[in-house]
SENUMI-64222 format. One record per residue (C-alpha): residue number from 1; residue in one letter; x, y negated, z negated. Coordinates in Angstrom, 3 decimals, padded with zeros to 6 digits. Layout:
<nodes>
<node><n>NUM</n><res>a</res><u>X</u><v>Y</v><w>Z</w></node>
...
</nodes>
This chain:
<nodes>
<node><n>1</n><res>x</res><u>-000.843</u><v>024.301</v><w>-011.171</w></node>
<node><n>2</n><res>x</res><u>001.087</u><v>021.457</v><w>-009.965</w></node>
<node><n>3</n><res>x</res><u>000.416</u><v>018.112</v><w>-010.736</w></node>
<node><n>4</n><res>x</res><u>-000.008</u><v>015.073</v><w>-008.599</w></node>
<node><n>5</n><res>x</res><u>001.211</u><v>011.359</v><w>-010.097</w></node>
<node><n>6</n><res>x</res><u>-000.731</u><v>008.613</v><w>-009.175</w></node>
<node><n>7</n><res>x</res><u>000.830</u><v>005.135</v><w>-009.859</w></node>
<node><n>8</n><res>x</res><u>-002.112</u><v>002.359</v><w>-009.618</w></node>
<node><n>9</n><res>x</res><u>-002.302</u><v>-001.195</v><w>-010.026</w></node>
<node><n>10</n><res>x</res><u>-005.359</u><v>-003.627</v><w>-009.694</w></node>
<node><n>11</n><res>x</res><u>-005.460</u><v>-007.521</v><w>-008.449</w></node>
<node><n>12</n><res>x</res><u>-008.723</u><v>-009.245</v><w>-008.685</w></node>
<node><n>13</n><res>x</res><u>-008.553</u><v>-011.637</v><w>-005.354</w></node>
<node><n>14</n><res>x</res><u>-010.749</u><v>-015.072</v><w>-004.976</w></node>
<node><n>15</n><res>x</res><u>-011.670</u><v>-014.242</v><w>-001.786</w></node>
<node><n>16</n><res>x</res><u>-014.598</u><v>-012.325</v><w>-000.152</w></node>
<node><n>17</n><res>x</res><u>-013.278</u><v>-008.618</v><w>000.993</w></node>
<node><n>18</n><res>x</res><u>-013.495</u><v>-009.152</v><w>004.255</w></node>
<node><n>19</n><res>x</res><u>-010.711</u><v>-012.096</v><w>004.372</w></node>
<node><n>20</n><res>x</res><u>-008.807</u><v>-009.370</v><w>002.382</w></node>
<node><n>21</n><res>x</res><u>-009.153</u><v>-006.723</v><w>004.275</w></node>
<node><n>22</n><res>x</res><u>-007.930</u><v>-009.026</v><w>007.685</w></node>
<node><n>23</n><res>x</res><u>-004.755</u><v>-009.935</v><w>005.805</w></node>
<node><n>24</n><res>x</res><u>-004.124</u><v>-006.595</v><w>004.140</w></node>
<node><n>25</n><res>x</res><u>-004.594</u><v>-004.933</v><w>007.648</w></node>
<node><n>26</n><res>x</res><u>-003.006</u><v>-007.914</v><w>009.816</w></node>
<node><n>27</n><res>x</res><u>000.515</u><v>-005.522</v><w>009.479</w></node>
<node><n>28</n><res>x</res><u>003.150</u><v>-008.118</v><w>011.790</w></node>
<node><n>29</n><res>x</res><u>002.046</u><v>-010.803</v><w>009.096</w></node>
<node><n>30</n><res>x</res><u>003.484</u><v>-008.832</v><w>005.976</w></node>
<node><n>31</n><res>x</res><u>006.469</u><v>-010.310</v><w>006.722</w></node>
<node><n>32</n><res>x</res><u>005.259</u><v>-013.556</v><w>005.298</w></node>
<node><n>33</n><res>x</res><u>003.982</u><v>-012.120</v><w>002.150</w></node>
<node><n>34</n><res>x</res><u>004.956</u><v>-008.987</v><w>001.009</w></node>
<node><n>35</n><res>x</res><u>007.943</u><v>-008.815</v><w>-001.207</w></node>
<node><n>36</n><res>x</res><u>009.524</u><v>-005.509</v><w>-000.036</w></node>
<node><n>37</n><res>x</res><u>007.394</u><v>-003.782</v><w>003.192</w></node>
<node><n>38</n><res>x</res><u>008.080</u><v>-005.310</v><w>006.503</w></node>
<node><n>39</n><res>x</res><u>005.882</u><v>-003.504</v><w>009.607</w></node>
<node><n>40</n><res>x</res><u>008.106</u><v>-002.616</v><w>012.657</w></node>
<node><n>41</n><res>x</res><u>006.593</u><v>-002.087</v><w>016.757</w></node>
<node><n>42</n><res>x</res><u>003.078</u><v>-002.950</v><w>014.973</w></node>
<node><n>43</n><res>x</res><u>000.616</u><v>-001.171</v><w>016.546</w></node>
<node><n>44</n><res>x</res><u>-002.031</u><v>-002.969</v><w>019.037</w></node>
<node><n>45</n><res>x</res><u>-005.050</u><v>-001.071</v><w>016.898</w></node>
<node><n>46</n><res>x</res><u>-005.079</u><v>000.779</v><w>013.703</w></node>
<node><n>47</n><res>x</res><u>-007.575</u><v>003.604</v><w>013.012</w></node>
<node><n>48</n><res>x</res><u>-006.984</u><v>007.479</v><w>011.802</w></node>
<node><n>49</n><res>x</res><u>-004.211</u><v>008.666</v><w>012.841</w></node>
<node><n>50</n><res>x</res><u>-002.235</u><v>006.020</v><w>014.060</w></node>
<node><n>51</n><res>x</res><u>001.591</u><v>006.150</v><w>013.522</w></node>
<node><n>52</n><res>x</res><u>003.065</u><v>003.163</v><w>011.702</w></node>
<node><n>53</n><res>x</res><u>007.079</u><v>002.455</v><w>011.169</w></node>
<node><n>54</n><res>x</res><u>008.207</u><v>-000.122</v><w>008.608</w></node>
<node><n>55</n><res>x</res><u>011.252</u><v>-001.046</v><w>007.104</w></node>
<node><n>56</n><res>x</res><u>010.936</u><v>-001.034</v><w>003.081</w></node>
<node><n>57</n><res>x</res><u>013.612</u><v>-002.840</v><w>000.797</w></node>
<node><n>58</n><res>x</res><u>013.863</u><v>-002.751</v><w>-002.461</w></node>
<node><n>59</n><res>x</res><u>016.946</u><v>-003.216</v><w>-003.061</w></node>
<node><n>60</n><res>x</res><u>017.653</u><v>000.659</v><w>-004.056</w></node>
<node><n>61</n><res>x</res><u>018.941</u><v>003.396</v><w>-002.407</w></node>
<node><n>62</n><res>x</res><u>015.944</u><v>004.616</v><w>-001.310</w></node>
<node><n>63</n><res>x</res><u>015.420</u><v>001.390</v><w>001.262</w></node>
<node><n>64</n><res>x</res><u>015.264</u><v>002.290</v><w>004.611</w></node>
<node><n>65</n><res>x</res><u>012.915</u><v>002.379</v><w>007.998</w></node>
<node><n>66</n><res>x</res><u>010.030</u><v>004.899</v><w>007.165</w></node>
<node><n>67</n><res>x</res><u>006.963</u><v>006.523</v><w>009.295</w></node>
<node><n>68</n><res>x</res><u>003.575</u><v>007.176</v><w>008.231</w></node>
<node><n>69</n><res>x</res><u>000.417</u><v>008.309</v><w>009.285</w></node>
<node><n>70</n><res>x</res><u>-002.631</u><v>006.433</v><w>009.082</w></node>
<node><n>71</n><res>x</res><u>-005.230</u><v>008.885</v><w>007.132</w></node>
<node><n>72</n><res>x</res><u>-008.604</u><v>006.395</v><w>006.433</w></node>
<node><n>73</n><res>x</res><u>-009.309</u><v>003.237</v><w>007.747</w></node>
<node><n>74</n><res>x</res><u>-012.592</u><v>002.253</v><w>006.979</w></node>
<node><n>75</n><res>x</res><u>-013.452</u><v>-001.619</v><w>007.106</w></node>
<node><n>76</n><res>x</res><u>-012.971</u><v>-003.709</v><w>005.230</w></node>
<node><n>77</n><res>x</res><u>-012.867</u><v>-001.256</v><w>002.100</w></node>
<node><n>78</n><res>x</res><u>-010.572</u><v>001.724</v><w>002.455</w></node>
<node><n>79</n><res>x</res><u>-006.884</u><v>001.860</v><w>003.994</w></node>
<node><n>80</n><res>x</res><u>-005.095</u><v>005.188</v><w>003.411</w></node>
<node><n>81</n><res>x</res><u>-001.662</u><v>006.307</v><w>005.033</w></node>
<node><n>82</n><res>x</res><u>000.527</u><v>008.936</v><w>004.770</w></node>
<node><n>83</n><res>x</res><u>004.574</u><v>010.105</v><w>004.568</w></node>
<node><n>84</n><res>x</res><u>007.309</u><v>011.956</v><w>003.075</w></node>
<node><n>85</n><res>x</res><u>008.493</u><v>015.288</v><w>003.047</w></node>
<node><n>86</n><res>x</res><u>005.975</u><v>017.982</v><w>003.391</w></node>
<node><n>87</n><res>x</res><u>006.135</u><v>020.373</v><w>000.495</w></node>
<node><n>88</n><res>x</res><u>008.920</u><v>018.274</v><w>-000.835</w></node>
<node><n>89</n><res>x</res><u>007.474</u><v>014.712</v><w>-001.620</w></node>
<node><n>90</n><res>x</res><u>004.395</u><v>012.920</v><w>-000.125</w></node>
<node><n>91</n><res>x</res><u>002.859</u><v>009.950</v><w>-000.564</w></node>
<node><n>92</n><res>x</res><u>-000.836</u><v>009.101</v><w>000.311</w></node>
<node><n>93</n><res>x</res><u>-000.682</u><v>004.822</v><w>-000.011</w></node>
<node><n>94</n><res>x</res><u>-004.308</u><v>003.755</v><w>-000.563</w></node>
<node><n>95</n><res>x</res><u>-005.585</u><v>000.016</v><w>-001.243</w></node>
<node><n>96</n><res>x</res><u>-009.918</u><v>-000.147</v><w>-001.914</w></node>
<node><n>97</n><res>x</res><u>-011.482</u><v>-003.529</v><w>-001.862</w></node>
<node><n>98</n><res>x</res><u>-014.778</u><v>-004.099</v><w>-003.846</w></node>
<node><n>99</n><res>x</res><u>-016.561</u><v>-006.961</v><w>-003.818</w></node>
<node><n>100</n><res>x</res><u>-016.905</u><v>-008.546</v><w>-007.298</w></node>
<node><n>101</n><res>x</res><u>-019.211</u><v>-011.458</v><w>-007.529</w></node>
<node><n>102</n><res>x</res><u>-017.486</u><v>-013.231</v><w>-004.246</w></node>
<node><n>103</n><res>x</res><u>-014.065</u><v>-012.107</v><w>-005.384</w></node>
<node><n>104</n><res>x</res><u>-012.458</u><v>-009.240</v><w>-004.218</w></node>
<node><n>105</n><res>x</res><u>-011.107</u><v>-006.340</v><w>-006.701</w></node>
<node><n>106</n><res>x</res><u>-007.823</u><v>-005.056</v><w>-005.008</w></node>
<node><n>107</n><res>x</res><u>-006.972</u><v>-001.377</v><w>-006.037</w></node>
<node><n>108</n><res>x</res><u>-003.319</u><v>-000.343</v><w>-004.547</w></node>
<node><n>109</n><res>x</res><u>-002.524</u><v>003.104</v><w>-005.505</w></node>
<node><n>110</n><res>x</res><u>-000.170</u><v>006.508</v><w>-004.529</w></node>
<node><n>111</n><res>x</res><u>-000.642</u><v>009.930</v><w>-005.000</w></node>
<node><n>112</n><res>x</res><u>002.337</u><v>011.589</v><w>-004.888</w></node>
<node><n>113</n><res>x</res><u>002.326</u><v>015.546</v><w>-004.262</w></node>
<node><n>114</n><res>x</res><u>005.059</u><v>018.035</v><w>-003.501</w></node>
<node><n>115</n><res>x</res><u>007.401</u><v>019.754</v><w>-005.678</w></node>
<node><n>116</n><res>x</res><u>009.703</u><v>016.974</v><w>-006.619</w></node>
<node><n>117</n><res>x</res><u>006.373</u><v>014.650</v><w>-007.411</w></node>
<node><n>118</n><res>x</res><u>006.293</u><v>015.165</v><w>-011.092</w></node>
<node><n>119</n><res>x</res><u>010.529</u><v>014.670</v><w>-011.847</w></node>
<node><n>120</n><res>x</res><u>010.604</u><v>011.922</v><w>-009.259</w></node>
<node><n>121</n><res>x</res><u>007.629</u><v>009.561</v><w>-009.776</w></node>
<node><n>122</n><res>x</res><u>007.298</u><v>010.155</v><w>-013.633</w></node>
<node><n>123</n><res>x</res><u>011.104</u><v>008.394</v><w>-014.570</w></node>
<node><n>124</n><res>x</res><u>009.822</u><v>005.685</v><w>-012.419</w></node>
<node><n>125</n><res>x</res><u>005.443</u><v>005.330</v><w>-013.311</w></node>
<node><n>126</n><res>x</res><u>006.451</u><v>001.942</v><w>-015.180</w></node>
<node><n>127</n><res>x</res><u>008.541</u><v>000.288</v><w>-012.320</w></node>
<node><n>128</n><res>x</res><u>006.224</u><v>001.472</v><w>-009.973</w></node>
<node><n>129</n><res>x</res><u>003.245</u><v>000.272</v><w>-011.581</w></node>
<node><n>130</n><res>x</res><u>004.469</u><v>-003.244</v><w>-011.486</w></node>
<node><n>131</n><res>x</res><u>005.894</u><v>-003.222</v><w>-007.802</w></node>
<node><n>132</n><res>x</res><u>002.458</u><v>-001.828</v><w>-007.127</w></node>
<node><n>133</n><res>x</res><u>001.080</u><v>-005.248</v><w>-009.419</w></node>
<node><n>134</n><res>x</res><u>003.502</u><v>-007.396</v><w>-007.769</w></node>
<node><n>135</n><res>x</res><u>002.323</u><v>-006.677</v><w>-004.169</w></node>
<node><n>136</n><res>x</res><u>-001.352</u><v>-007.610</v><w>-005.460</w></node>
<node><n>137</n><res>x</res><u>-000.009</u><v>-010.948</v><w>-006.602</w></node>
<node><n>138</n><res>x</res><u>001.415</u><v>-011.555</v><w>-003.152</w></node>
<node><n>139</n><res>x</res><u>-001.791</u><v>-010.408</v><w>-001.767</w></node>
<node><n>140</n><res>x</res><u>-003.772</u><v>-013.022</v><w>-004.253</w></node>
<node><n>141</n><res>x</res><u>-001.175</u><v>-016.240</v><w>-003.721</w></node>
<node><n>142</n><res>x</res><u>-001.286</u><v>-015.640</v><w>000.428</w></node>
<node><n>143</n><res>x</res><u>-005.033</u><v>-015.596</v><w>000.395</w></node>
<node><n>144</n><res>x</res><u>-005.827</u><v>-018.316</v><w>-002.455</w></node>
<node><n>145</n><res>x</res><u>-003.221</u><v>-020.260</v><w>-001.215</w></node>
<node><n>146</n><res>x</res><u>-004.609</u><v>-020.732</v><w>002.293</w></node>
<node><n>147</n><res>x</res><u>-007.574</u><v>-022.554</v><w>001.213</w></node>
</nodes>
């Protein structure tokens, strides 16, 4: 049986989910706060199945312009999508937002399936993990900053 890595990291945001969830989904306005993820022909409306096309850098060889498939979009707590390489490697991208006594607990995660999941993401889990950490802290200093 093969396994399937999941990299997670968790931001606890001072703001109410739904102000969350209109940032995290507002996808032109990553520009201004995301580190490394920068939305390209942003879609009009987002729901299942919507194609999205962004430009990642990371300052790596694996930067580059990459599509994926929205797979859950469920307001304002679930935002899945979806890309890779079928069979090869594939990331489901997921970010839950619970509310937490008028804060918002941010939960950013990928599962990563395909047969190079395990020797790819595994070398990496620890950089990942704090990308994944740094992205909440974006999230967190856009939204807390704006009051």
């Amino acid at each position: 049986m093969q396994r399937s890595p999941i990299v997670t990291a968790v931001t606890e945001i001072d703001s109410s989910p739904e102000k969350v969830w209109r940032e995290l989904t507002d996808l032109a306005g990553y520009a201004q706060w995301h580190p490394s993820l920068r939305f390209v022909d942003v879609p009009a409306e987002i729901s299942a199945g919507t194609r999205l096309r962004a430009q990642v850098t990371l300052g790596t060889e694996n930067d580059g312009e990459y599509e994926f498939t929205v797979v859950q979009f469920e307001a304002p707590r679930q935002f899945a999508w979806e890309g890779g390489i079928p069979d090869v490697l594939m990331g489901r991208h997921s970010f839950v937002l619970e509310s937490r006594d008028g804060a918002t607990l941010f939960t950013e995660s990928e599962e990563f399936t395909g047969s190079a999941a395990v020797d790819t993401v595994e070398p990496a889990r620890a950089h990942m993990e704090e990308l994944f950490a740094s992205y909440g802290r974006a999230l967190r200093k856009r939204l807390e900053s704006d009051r």
